[in-house]
C-alpha positions in Angstrom: 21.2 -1.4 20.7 23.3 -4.4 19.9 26.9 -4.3 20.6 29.0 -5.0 16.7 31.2 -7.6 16.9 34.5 -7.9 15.2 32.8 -9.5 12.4 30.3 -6.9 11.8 32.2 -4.0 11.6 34.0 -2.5 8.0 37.4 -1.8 7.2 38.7 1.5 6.6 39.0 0.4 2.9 35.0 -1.3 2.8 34.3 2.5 4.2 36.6 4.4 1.5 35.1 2.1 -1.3 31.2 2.9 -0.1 31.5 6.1 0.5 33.4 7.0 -2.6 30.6 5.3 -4.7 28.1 7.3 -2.8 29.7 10.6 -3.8 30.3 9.6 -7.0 26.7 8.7 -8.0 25.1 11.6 -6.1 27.5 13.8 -8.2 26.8 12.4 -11.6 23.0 12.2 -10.4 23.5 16.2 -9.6 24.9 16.6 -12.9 22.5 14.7 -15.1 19.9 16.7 -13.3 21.2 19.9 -14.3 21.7 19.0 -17.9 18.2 17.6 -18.4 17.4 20.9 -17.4 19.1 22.7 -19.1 18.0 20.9 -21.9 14.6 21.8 -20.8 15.2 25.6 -21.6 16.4 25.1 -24.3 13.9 23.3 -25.7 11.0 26.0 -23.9 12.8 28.4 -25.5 13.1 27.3 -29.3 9.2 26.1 -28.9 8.6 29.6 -27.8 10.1 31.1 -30.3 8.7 28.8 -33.3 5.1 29.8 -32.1 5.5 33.7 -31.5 7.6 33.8 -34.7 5.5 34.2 -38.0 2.8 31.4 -36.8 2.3 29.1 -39.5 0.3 26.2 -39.0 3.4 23.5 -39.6 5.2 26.1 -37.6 2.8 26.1 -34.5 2.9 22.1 -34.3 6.5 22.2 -34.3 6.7 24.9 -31.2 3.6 22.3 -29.4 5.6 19.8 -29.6 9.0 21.3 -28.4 7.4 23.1 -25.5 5.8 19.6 -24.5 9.3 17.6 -24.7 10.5 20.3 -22.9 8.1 19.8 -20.5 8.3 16.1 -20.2 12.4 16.6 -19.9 11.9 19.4 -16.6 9.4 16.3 -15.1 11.9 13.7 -15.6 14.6 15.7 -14.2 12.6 16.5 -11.2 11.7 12.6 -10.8 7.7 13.4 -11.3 8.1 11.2 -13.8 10.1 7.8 -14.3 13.6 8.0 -16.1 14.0 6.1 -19.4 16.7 3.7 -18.1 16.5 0.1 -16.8 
């Protein structure tokens, strides 16, 4: 192990200002993830709906589709797919 040095080592105010950047994005990352999920059921459940509702044709492609965005939103919330940001 090599000994720090003055030089090397943070300030208490280097540490506050990490470590409250940390916590900040793993809370807003928390919260994004719940949202897109519970964007997820919503969508599930209106695509649900639309196809054991009456099923029309027009009405059938409209629940297909809203059950696969649905889909695609739970996979992107769960990271098995990449997010749509740069």
């Amino acid at each position: 192990m090599v000994p720090q040095t003055d030089e090397a080592r943070l300030t208490e105010a280097e540490v506050y200002a990490v470590v409250h950047a940390a916590v900040k994005d793993a809370l807003l990352d928390a919260l994004g993830t719940a949202l897109l999920l519970g964007f997820s059921l919503a969508f599930l459940w209106v695509g649900t709906s639309a196809l054991l509702t009456e099923p029309s044709t027009a009405q059938a492609g409209v629940g297909i589709a809203t059950v696969a965005l649905s889909v695609v939103l739970a996979a992107m919330a769960l990271d098995y797919l990449p997010k749509i940001r740069g």
